[in-house]
N, C-alpha and C positions, 0 to 999 in steps of 0.2 A: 504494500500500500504506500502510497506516495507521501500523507502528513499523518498517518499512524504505522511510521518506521519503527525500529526497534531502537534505537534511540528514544524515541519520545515514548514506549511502553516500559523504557528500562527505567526514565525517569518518575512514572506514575503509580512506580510499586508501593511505596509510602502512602500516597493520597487515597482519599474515598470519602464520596458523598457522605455528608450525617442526612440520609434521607429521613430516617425514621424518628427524628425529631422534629419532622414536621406533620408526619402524620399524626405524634401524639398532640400536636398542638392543635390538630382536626386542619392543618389547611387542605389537605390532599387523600385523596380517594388510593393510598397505595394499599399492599399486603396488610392485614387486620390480624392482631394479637388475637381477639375474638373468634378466628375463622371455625368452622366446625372441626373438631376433631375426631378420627375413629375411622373406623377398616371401610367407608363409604370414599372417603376420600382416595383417589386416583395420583399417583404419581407423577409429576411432572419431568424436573430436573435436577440437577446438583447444582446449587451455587455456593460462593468462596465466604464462608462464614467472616461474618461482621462485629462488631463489638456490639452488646444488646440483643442478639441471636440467642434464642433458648438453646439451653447446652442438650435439651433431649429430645435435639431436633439434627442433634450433630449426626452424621453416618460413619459409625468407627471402623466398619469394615474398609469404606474408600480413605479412609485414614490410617490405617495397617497397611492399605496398598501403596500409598501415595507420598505419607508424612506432611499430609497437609490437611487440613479442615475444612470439611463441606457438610451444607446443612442442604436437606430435602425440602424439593418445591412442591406443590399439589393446584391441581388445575383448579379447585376451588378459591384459591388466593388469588386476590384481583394485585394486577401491574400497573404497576403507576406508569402514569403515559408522559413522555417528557418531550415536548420539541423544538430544537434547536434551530433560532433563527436566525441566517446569516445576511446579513447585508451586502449586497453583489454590487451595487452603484459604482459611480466611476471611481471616486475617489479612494473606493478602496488599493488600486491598484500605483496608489501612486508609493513609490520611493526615495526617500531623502538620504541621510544618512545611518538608519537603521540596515541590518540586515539582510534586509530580504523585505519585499511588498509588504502593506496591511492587509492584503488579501491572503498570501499564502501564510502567515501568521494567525490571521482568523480562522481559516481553514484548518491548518496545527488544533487552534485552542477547541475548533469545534468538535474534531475528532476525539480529542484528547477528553473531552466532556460524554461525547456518548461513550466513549468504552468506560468512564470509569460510572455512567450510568447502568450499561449493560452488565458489568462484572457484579453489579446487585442485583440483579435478575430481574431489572426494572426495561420498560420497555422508551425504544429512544427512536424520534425522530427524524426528519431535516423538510427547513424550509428556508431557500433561497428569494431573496425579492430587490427590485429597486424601486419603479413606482408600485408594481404589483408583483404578485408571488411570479414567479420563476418555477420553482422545483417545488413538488412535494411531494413525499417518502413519508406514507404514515407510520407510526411508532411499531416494531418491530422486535422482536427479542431472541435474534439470533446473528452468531458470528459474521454470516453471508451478508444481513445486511448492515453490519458496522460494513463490509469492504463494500456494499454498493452506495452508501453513503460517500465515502473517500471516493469512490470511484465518478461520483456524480461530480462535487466537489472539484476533484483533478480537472474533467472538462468542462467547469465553468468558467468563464472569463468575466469579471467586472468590465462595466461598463452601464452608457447611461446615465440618468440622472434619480434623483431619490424625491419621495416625499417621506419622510423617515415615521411623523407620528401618525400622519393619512393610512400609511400600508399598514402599519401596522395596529392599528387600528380596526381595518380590514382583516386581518390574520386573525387578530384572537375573536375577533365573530362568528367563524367558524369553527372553533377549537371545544371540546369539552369542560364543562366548569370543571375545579379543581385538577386543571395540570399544570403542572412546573415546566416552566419556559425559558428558555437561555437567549438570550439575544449577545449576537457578536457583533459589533459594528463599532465603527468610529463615530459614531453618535455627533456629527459635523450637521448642527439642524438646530432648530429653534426651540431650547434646553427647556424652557417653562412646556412648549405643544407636549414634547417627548416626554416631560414627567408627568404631564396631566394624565397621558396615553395611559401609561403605567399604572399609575393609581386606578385604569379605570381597567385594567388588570386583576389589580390585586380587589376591586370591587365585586368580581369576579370569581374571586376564590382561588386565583391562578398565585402559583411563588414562581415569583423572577428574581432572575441573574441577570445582572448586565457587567458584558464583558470588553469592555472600549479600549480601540485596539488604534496604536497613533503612533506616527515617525514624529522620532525625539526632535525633526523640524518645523514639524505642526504647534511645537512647543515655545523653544526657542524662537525664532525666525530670526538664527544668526546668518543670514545671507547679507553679501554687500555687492552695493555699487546699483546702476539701474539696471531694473527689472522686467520683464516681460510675463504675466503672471497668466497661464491660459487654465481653463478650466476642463476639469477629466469627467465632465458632467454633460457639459453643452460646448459650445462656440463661442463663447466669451471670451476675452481678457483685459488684463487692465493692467498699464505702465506705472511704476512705482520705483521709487528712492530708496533701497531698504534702511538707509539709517534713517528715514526723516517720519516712516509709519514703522519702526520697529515696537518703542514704546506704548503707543495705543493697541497695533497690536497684542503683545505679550499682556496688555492688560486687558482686550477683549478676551482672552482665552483661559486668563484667571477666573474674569467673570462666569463664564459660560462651567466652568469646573466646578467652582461654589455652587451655582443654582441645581448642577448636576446629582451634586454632595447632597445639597439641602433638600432639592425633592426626592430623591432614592429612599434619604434616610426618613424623611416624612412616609415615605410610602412603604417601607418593610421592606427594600429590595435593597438587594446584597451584590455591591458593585465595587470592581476592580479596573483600576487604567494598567493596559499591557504596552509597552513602548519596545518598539522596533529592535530597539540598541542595547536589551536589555533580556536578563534570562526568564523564562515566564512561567518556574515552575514556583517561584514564593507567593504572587499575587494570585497561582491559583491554588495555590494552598490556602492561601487567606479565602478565597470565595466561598469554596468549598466547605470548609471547615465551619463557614457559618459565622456571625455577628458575637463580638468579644475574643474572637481567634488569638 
């Protein structure tokens, strides 16, 4: 697979959703402690024991084989449905001094997100969009289609232009109440629509992630001399002095990050900035792991 290499599966042996602290909080419809139990119940599958796992649910025979810990599924346990929404617009493809594109970055963080959804035996999506969806891969729970996810991924190309809080807006109208939604994007849009969007999410019953994904010169704008500035969206551009709009800039982009901070955190959603130029396994630790990490 192309951004769930074994590198980035060697990195994510550590990490794992705390899913189950949201079900006990009631926001999501996943597996139920409640479920019926007793010889009516049908066998599903093996998944990788979690912390919080009934220990008399472990299978010690596959743990005599293995030296490793799996607990049994049953098709009466309902799967939490989770889908992963990637923002494909122009802008994600642009590259500054980071790494590597914001696109194939978000692509990394999206995969890297359903497998460590899939390895709980939760089921994981994908929905690609710029003004409207693109791709959709309903939620799934199996190996084949984490690789047709990647797979789809690998031949998409950003491009185009976005309505960021409109589509998506559009998305969760058709989504099930009580699913967990990842959204990857560089969140480059008008921060108050985008957080209202959100909330009107979480009015929903839906837990979001937002994973905002930005070249360390979206940040900065240490460029000098004159400028030619065209856009990876439309046909625009616009001629500019970099020292003489550096300072308003850098301080549009504080703003836009505060009001980002301040409605996420008004609204229950658990948000990480991932930069181009920088390693992206501690901010998703931090995501992951949940609020007071």
């Amino acid at each position: 697979m192309k951004y769930l290499d074994a590198l980035a599966l060697a990195r994510l042996k550590t990490l794992r959703f705390d899913l189950r602290r949201h079900r006990a909080e009631g926001h999501l419809g996943g597996r139920h402690q409640g479920a019926r139990r007793g010889f009516s119940q049908e066998f599903a599958e093996h998944r990788a024991y979690a912390t919080g796992d009934e220990l008399k649910r472990l299978d010690w025979k596959v743990y005599a084989r293995t030296d490793r810990l799996f607990v049994k599924e049953y098709h009466e346990e309902k799967s939490l449905k989770t889908y992963i929404l990637v923002d494909a617009s122009g802008s994600m493809a642009y590259r500054g001094r980071g790494g590597e594109s914001k696109w194939d970055a978000a692509c990394r963080l999206a995969m890297c997100a359903a497998y460590l959804v899939s390895v709980q035996g939760d089921a994981a999506g994908l929905v690609t969009f710029d003004t409207k969806t693109r791709t959709f891969l309903p939620p799934r729970r199996s190996f084949e289609h984490i690789e047709l996810m990647d797979k789809t991924l690998a031949e998409t190309q950003p491009g185009g232009e976005t309505d960021l809080s409109g589509v998506l807006a559009r998305v969760a109208e058709g989504l099930p109440r009580r699913s967990m939604l990842l959204l990857v994007s560089d969140l480059l849009g008008d921060a108050e629509r985008v957080a209202e969007t959100v909330r009107a999410f979480r009015a929903r019953r839906h837990k979001v992630y937002a994973m905002q994904v930005l070249d360390p010169e979206e940040r900065d704008f240490d460029l000098d001399g004159p400028l030619l500035l065209e856009s990876l969206e439309d046909s625009s551009s616009l001629r500019v002095e970099a020292s003489l709009v550096r300072a308003s800039y850098r301080e549009a982009f504080a703003r836009q990050q505060r009001l980002y901070q301040a409605g996420f955190h008004r609204a229950g959603v658990s948000h990480e900035v991932f930069y181009t130029d920088q390693p992206w396994e501690a901010p998703l630790a931090r995501l992951v792991a949940g609020p007071g990490a």
